[in-house]
N, C-alpha and C positions, 0 to 999 in steps of 0.2 A: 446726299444719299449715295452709298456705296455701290456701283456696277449695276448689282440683281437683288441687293438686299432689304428687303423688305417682306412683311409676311407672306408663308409660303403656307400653304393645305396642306397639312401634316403631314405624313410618312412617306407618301407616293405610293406603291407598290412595293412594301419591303418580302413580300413573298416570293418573287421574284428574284435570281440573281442578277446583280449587277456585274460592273464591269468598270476598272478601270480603262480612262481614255486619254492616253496621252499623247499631246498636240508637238511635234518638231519641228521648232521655230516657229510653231505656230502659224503655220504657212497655211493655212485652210480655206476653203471656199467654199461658199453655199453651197456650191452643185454634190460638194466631197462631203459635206458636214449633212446631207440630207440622205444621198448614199448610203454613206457610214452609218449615221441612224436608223436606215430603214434595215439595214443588214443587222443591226443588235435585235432589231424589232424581231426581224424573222427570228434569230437566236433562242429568242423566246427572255430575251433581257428588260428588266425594268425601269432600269435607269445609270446613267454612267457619273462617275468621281472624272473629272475634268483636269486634269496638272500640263501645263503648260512645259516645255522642255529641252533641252537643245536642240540646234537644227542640224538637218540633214545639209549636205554638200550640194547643193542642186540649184544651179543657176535658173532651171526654170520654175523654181519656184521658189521664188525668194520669203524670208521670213515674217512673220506682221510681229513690232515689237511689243512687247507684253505691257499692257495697260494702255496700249494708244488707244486713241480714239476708235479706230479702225478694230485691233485688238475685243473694246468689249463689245463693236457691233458685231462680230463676229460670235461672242460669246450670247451675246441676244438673240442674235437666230439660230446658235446651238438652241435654245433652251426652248423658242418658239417651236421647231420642228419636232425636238420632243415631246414638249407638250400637245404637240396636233396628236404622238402616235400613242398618245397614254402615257409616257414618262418623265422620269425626272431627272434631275443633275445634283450633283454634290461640286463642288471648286476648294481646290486646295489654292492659302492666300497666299501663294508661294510660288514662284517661278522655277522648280523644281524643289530642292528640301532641304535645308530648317528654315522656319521662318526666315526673314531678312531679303536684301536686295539693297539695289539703287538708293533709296531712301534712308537706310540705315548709317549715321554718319559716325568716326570712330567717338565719339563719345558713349555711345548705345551698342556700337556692336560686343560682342562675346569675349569674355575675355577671362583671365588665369590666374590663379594665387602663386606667387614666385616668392621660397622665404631660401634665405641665403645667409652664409654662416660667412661674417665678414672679417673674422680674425681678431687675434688677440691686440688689447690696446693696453698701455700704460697711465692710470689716473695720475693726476695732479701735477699735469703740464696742460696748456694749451692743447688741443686738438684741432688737426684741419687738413682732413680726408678729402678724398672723393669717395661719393657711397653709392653714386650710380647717375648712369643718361635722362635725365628729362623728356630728351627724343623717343626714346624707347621704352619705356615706364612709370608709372608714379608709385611714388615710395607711400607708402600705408602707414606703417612706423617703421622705426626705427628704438630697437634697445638695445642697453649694454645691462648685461647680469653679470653677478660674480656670487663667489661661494658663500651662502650664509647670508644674502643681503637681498636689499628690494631691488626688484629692476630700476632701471631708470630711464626713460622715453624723453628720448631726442630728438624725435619728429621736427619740433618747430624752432630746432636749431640749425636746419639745413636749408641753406640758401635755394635760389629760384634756378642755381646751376648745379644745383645737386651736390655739394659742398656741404661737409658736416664742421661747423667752428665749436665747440663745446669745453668744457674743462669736466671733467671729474674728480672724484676725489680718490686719494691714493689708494694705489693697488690693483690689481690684476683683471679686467674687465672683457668679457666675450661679446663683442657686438653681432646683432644680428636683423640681415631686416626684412622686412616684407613689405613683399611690390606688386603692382597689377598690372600684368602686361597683356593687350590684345593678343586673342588666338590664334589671328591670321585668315583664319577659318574662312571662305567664301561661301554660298549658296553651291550646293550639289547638284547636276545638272541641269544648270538655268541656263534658259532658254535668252534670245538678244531681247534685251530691256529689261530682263528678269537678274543681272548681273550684280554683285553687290555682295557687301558685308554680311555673315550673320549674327542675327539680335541676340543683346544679353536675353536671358531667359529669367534675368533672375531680379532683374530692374524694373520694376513696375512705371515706371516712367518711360523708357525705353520703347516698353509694349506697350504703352496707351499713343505716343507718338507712333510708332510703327503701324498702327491701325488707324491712326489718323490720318493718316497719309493714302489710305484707298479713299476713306472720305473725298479729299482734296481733291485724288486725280480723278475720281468719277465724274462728279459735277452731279447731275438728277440725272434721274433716270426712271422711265414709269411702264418697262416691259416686264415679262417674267419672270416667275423669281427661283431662285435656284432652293434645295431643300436644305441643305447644309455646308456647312465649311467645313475642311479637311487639316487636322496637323496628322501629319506622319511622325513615324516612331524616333524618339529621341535620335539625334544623331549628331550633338552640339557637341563636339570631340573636344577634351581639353580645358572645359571651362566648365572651371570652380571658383568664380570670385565675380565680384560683382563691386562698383564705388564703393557702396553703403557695407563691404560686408563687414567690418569692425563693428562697426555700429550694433547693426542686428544681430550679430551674435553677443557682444555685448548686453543688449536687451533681452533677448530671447534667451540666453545660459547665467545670465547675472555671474559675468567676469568678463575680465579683459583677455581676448587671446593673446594681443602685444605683449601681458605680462608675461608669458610662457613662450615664448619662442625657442628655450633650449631644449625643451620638451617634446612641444608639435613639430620641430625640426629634426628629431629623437628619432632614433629606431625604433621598429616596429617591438622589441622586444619587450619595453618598456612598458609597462599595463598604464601608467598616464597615459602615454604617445596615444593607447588605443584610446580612451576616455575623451581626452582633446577630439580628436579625431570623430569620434562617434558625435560629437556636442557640434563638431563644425558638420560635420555630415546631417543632422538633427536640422540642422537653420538651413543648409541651401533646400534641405526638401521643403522644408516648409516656405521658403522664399521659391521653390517653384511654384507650389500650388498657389500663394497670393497673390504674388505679383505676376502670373503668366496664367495658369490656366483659368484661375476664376475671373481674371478681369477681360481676357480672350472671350469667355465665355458671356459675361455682361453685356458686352460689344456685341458678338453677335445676337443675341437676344433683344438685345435694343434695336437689333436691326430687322427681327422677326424670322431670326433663321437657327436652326438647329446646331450643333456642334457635333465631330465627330474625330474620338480622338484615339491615336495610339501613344499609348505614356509608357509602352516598356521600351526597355533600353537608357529610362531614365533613372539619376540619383535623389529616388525619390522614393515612396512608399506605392507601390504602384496601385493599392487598390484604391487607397484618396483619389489618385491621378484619375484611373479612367471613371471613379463613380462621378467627379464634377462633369463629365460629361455628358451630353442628351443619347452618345452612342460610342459607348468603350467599345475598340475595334483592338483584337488580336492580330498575332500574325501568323501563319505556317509557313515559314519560309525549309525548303528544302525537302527532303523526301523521307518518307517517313520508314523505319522497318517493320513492315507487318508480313510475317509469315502467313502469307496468303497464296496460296499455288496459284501459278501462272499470273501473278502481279508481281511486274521485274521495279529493282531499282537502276537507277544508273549508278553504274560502276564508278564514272569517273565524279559523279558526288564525292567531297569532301566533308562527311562528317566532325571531320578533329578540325577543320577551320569552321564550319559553320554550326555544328551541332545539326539535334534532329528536334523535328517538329515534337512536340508533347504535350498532355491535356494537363499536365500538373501545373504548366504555365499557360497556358488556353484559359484555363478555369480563372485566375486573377481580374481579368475583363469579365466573362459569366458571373463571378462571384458579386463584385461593384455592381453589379446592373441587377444583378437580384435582390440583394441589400439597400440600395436606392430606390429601387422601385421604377428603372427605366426600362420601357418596351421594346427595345429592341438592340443587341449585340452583335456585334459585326465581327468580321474578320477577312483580312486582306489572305486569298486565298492560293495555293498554287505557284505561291514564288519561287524560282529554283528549283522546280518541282526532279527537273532531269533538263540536259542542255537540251541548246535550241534545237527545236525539227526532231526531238526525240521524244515527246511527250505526248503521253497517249489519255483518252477519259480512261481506260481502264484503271491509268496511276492516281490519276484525278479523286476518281469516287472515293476510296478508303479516305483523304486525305480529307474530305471534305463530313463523311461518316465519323470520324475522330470528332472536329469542329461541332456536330450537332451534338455526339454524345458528353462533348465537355460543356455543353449549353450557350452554343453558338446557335444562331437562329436567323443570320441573313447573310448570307455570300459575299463579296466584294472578289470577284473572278480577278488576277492579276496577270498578264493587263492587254489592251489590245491599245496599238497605236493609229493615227491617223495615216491616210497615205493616200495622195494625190490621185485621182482620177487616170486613169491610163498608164503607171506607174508598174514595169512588169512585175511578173510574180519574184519575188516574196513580197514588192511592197516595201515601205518601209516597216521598219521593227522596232520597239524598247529594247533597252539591252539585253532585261532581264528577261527572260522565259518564265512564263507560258505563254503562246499569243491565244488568244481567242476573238480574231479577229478573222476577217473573212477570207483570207490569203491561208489559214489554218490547215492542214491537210483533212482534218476532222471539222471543218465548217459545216457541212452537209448532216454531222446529228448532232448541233448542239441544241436544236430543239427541242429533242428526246433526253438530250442530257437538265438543259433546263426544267422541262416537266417535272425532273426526278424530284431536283434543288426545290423547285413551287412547292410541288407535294408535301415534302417534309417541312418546308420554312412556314405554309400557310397553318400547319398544325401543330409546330412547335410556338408560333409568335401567339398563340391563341390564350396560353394559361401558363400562368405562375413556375417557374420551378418548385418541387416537390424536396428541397433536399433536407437529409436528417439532423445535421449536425454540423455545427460551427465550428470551424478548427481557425485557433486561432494563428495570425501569421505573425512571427515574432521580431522585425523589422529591425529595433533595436539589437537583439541580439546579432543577427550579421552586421550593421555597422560599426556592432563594437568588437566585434573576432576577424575580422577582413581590414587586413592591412594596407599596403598603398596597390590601389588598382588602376581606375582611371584619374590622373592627379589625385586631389585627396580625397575623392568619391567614391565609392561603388552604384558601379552602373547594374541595373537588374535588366539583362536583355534579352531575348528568346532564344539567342545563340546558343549561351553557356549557363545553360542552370547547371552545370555543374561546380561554378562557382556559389553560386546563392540558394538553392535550391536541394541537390542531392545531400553535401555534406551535413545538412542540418538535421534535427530531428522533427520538423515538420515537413522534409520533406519526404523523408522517410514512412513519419505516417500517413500524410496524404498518400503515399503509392500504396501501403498496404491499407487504407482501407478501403479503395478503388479496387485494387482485386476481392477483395472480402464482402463488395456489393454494398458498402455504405456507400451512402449518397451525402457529398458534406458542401459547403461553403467555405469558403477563406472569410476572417473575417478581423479588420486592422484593430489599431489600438481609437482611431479617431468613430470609427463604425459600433464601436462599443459603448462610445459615449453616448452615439445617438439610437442606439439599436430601439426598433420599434416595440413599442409594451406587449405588443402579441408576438411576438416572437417569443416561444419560450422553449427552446431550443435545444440540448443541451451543449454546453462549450467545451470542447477538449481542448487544454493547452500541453502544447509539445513543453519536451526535458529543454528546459532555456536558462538562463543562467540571471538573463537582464529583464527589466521588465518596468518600466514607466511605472512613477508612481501612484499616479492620475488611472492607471491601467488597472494597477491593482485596487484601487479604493472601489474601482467600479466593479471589478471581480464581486467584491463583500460584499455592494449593494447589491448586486442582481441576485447572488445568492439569496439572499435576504426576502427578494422578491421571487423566488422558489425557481431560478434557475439552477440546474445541476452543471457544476464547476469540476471537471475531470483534469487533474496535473498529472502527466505521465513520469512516474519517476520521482520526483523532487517540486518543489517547490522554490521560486526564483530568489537569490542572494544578494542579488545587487539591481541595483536602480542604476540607469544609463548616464553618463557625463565624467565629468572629470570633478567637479564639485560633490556629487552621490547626494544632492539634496532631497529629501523627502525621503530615504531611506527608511527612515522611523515606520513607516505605513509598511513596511514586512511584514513587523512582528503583529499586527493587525489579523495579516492574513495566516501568521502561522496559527494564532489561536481561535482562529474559525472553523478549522477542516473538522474539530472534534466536540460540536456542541455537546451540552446536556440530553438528556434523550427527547426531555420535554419540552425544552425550546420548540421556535417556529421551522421550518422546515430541514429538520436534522439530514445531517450528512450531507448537506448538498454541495457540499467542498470536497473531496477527494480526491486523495494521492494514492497511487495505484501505478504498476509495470504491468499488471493486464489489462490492456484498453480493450479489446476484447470480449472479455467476462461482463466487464464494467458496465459498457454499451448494451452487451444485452441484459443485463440486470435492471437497465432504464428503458430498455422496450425499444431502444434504438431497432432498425429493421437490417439482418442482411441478404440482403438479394440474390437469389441463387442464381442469378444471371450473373454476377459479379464469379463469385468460386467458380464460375463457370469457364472462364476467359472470355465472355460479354461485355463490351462495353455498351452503356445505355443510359440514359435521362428519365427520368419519371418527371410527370408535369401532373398538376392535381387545380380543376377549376369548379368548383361547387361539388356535384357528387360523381364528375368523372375522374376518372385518375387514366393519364395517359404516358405511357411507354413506347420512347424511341430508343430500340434493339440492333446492334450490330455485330455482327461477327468478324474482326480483323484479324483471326488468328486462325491455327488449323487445328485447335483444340479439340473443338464442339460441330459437330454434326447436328446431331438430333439428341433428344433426351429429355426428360421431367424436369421440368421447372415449376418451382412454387412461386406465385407475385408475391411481391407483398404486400399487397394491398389487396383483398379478397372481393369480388361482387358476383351479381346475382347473372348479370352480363360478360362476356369477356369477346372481343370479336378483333379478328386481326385483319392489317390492312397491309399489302406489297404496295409500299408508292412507287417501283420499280412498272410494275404490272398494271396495276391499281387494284387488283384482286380482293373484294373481301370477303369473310366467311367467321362464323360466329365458333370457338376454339369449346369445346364443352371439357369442362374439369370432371376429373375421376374424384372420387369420395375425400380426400386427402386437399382439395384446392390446387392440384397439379394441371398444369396444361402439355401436351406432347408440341415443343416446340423442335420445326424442322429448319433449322439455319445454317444453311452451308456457308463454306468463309468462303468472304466478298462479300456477304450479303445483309439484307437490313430492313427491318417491320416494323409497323407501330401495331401496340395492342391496347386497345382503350376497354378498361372497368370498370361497369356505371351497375348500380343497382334496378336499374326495371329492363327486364329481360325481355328485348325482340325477335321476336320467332321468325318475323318477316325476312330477316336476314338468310342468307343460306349458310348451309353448315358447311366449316373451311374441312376442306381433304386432303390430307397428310398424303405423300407420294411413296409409292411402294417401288417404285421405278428402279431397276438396279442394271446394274455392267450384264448379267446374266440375261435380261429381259426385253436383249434386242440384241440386231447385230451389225457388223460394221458393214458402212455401204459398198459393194465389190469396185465398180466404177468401170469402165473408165473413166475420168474426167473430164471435160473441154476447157478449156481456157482460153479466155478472150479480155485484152485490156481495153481502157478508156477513161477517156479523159487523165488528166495530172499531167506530166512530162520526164525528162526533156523531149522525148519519142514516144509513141505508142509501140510497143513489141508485136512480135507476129503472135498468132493463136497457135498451142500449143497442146500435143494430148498427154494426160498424165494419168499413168495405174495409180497413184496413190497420192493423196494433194501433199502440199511440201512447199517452202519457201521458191516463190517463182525466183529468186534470186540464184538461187543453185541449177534454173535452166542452161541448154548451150547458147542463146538466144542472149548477147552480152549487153544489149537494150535494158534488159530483165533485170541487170543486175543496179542501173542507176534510175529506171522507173519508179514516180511516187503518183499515186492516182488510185484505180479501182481494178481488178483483175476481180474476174467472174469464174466462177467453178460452177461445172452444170454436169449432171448424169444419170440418167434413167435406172429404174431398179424395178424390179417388180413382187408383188404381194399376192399371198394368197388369201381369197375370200375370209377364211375362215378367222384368218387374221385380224381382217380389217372390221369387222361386224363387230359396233358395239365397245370399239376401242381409243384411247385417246394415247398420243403418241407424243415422246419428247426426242428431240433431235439435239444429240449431243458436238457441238461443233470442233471440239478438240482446243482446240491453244489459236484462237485468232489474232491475228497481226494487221490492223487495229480494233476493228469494227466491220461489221455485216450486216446485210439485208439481205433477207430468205424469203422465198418465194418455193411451195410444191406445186405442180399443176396449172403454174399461172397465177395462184393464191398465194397474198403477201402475208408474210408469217408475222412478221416485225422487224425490228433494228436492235441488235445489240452491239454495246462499245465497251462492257465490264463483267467481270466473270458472275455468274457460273456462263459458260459461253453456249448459250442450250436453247433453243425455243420449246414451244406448245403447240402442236398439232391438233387442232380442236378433231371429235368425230364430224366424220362426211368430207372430208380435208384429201385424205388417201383414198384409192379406187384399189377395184381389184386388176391386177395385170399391172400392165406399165405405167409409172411413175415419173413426173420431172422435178429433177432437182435444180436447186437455182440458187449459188451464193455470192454474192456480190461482195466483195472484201477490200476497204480502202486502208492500204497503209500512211507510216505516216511521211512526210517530207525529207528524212535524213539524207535517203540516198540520189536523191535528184538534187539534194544544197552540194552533196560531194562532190557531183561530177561536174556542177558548175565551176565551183573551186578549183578542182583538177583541172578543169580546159579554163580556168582565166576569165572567164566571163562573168564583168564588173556585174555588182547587187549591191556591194555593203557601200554605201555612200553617205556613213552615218556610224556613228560612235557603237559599237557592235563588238563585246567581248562575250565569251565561253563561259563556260560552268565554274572553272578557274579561275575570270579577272584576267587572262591572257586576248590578247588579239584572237578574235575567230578565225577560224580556219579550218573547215572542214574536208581539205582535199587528203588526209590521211586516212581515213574513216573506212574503216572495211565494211563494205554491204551491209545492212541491217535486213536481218530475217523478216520477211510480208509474204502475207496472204494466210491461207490453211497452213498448219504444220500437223502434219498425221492424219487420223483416219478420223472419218464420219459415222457414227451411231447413229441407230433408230431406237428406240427404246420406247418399251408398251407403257405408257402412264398407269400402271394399277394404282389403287386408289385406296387409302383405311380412313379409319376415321381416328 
């Protein structure tokens, strides 16, 4: 039995965010491992992803190698002390990332299709070449073509020294061969013992050994048990070929590739070149999904453990990919642009190297998991967000608001590392940013920031998505218009949808009907076959050119079965391959779109350049939260219908919104706040929603109307209806370092950075703003007051009178002053303001004072170094409002 694997209590706590936990060198100890746990607990975290990973440079604490003995009791009282605090663990089978290791020998690891144009030969003499090293490849075939003639395969005429003896027959011959060379590739930050080859992906034998192999090293084991296994996002560079690929594509396209090598060695100009090409691209995806992920998946299954997988990135169809899994996991890598006041990005972000985060590829994981019918979708959250020591919750929320409204529904926070007991500040670190670990400058609210994550995760995991329309994803069509990308692959990865994605016309309409407030699915050509009999949906397919045959035949049958079949534009021309077999089944579909009138469900084929008209001609709904600049989810569980609302942009304020979905109820809830209040519609079904950007509501529609609830009150609160606090201010620091600053008095609050006080300027920690003001009676009778905090640097805690207001770390940056709060006469003000870590990493840099002792680069992939770094603005910047809460309905 493997490590922990065996049956585990389903889900754990997926309402909850988690957290990855990555171990360096794996050098961990009870005393650290129970620590570390009890600090996620307070976090308000419900369970950690476990990846083992290089080590840190630290002689006093030396490494535990991965899979000893030692190794998984280590990983057993992880799991024990979890389980004492209520949580769980997830384990990636991987000593950092792709699959592979120690275990993987070069017959199984990863490896390339190499074809090569060997030069012109003269028939009908003897032959006796050299056509390549033994040492360094194995030749697959070998042919010679010529004009007008059959190939003809030489394969088993080259000796065991790579030696081609052969005769042909007269005349002019182009030999050419293809070879399978290893990739080279090793495992990506593995940790000692975790070292090693990585696995073909495409070898079903490969992976059944490779998993064999935790078997063996485990022995029994009867502690407990972890919730799932982790593979991370494709990252198997380079490899496109596999022993058996002749074969299987052989089988699976019915032809020999060997016979065409002047072809698939062809330029891309060539419309064969692309057909070949789409036909070998067609077998390695499907040689991912059988031979790696569904038999990865079996295994763990057989082991009683869940699977949890990210498939983008890979040459593959990605919604197959993540629906075989029990939890398709997206990713956000980097930082997102949302016209959001006072939500910054980093500058020195790299968009043109890494792209930006977006729900049009978020939605491929949501979509598989909607389609399959799995509970729950993840997403590794936060990566890259902005460099290290620069990252604030403020940046965080939008990113993760995005992730729910593309029908993401459980966190995977990235990432916090382990770090030795007594170990100064910072601790160690993963390379990549964000930590959400205890050493955090913002450790102190990720409590408040978890509650948020609970809130919404515990009411989004509850019910169905709600979405309108299947759009379908045209798969085909990009492997046969995308020429040489990754060798002779197209990788689909979150980076660059502007390779697979923007250019197309599905994704084109995916984006406009996201703003138009249709709510749609992706939905493959393999999900079509099995699409559920209650589903009846309607399908739009984008302007494509290609289109499985198998794809279309099932087009006519659903039609048939009174699904409405929307072609935008055109209807598809050609069938995928280089052979265009089953092309016949077109013309099927061109003489469908125009039944008789009396036939059974007429018109339910449609070609059309108004997707628009079309859609609401079939009752499709569009959501005035959409034309709105709204992003949002509808989820729909027996007769409520629930709406998660965000605002990422500075479009929308406030204004009339229609649901789409009408009830007798309507009541909205701030999981921010947790505030709720029951929204009464005007004659027309409109509600007055009030959503300033940054910000985010559910509003739930049920038919039996509760009165018991209280009525929500729209805020009348304006710039005019209050006024700035005069001050003076005090200022007093504490806690963070390198120093504590002196206390300071300020007319007007402003980055303590810009004090004379040159502490100020490399202090990360909590500076406090305090200052009496005074009110008149007549004021305060009867009034509820909002306190507007201006642009905070990063997060606060208020306090008036000694009374704790709350904590905020994301905009609007404003509390509520309940009535009885303010007095008449004199006033204390009190704001606690913690920045985040950049300018206290600076000034260690600057004075030389060793931290990094561990593999530790930038936002760039450059060596860290933060000693150039000018100040970063903390604390209040500008002036403090008081402002009267009036109140409408």
């Amino acid at each position: 039995m493997i490590l922990v694997l065996s049956a585990t209590a389903g889900y754990g706590q997926p309402d909850k965010p988690w957290t990855w936990w990555f171990w360096p060198g794996s050098a961990v100890t009870e005393q650290g491992i129970t620590d570390q746990l009890l600090s996620f607990k307070k976090s308000g975290f419900g369970g950690v992803s476990i990846n083992a990973i290089y080590a840190a440079r630290d002689a006093q604490h030396p490494p535990i190698p991965y899979m000893s003995n030692e190794w998984r009791e280590k990983i057993g009282y992880a799991l024990k002390v979890a389980d004492s605090l209520g949580m769980q663990a997830d384990l990636s089978l991987v000593s950092g990332w792709p699959f592979g290791g120690p275990t993987v020998q070069p017959a199984d690891a990863a490896k390339k299709l190499a074809g090569i144009s060997l030069g012109v030969i003269a028939g009908g003499n003897r032959i006796e070449k050299k056509i390549f090293s033994p040492d360094t490849a194995t030749l697959l075939a070998l042919t010679a073509c010529r004009s007008g003639g059959k190939p003809v395969q030489l394969l088993n005429q080259v000796d065991n020294h790579g030696v081609l003896y052969a005769r042909l027959p007269a005349g002019e011959w182009k030999l050419y061969g293809l070879y399978l060379k290893p990739t080279g590739q090793m495992v990506k930050r593995a940790g000692p013992g975790g070292e090693g080859r990585v696995m073909d992906p495409f070898n079903r034998q490969a992976v059944e050994r490779y998993l064999s192999g935790f078997d063996q090293a485990a022995g029994t084991y009867s502690g407990l048990k972890l919730r799932a296994l982790f593979n991370d996002s494709y990252e198997v560079y380079g490899a496109d070929g596999t022993p058996d690929i002749l074969k299987e594509f052989r089988i699976r396209r019915g032809y020999a590739l060997e016979d065409y090598p002047d072809i698939f060695l062809g330029p891309d100009s060539n419309p064969d070149k692309l057909r070949i090409l789409a036909d070998y691209r067609e077998t390695i995806a499907e040689l991912l999904l059988e031979n790696f992920l569904q038999p990865w998946n079996e295994w763990c299954h057989a082991h009683g453990l869940l699977t949890r997988e990210q498939a983008h990135g890979a040459p593959g169809n990605l919604l197959d990919l993540y629906a075989a899994a029990d939890i398709p996991e997206t990713e956000s890598f980097g930082s997102g642009a949302f016209d959001i006041p006072l939500v910054r990005t980093d500058p020195d972000f790299s968009p043109a190297t890494f792209g930006r985060p977006d729900p049009l590829v978020m939605k491929f994981a949501s979509s598989a998991a909607n389609l399959s019918g799995k509970k729950l979708v993840s997403a590794e959250s936060a990566t890259w967000l902005a460099n290290h020591f620069k990252v604030s919750l403020s940046q965080v929320k939008p990113q993760l608001d995005e992730l729910f409204a593309a029908g993401i529904n459980q966190v995977m926070l990235a990432s916090a590392a382990y770090s030795p007991p007594g170990v100064p500040w910072p601790g160690w670190l993963f390379y990549a940013s964000t930590d959400f670990g205890a050493s955090s400058a913002f450790y102190s609210f990720l409590p408040d920031f978890s509650r948020y994550i609970s809130t919404c995760q515990q009411l989004l995991q509850k019910a169905p998505t709600d979405n309108d329309l299947l759009l379908y994803f045209p798969f085909h069509e990009i492997i046969s218009t995308i020429g040489k990308d990754m060798g002779n692959l197209v990788m689909l990865d979150v980076h660059h949808p502007e390779k697979w994605v923007y250019p197309f016309d599905y994704g084109k309409l995916a984006r406009q009907l996201m703003e138009a407030g249709v709510s749609f699915d992706y939905v493959s050509d393999r999900q079509l076959q099995n699409l559920n009999p209650g589903d009846k949906r309607p399908i739009l397919i984008p302007d494509c050119r290609v289109m499985p045959p198998e794809t279309v035949s099932m087009l006519i049958k659903l039609s048939k079965r009174g699904h409405k079949i929307i072609f935008h534009n055109r209807l598809p021309s050609e069938v995928p391959g280089f052979r265009q077999s089953g092309r016949s089944v077109l013309a099927g579909l061109r003489a469908t779109p125009n039944p008789e009138p009396d036939t059974p469900n007429p018109k339910s084929i449609t070609v059309t350049s108004d997707i628009a008209e079309t859609l609401k001609n079939l009752g499709v709904k569009f959501e005035d939260l959409g034309r709105n600049g709204l992003r949002y989810i509808r989820k729909k569980n027996g007769p409520e219908t629930l709406y998660f609302i965000t605002n990422l942009g500075n479009r929308f304020t406030e204004g009339w919104i229609k649901p789409g979905i009408s009830g007798k109820s309507i009541v909205r809830l701030d999981p921010f706040t947790q505030q709720t209040g029951r929204m009464e519609p005007d004659s027309e079904g409109r509600i007055f929603l009030q959503l300033s950007p940054g910000t985010s509501c559910f509003i739930r529609i049920t038919d039996s109307e509760n009165l018991s609830i209280p009525v929500w009150h729209n805020s009348t609160a304006t710039r005019k209806s209050g006024y700035v606090l005069p001050g003076p201010w005090k200022l007093t620091f504490s806690g963070g370092g390198p120093a504590t600053p002196a206390p300071a008095m300020v007319t007007v609050p402003g980055s303590w950075t810009d004090l004379p006080d040159t502490l100020c300027r490399a202090f990360s920690g909590t500076g406090t703003y305090e200052t009496d003001f005074t009110l008149p009676k007549q004021i305060i009778d009867g009034t509820t007051f909002r306190l507007q905090l201006g642009d905070v640097r990063e997060a606060a805690e208020v306090w008036v009178n000694d009374q704790p207001l709350g904590r905020v770390w994301c905009v609007p940056w404003q509390v509520t002053i309940p009535h009885g709060i303010l007095r008449e006469g004199s006033n204390h003000l009190k704001i606690a303001v913690t920045n985040h870590a950049a300018n206290r990493i600076a000034w260690m840099d600057r004075n030389k004072i060793p931290w990094k002792n561990f593999f530790f680069v930038d936002i760039l992939y450059k060596d860290f170094n933060a000693s150039g770094w000018e100040p970063v603005e903390s604390g209040l910047l500008g002036q403090v409002r008081l402002e009267t809460e009036g109140l409408k309905d």
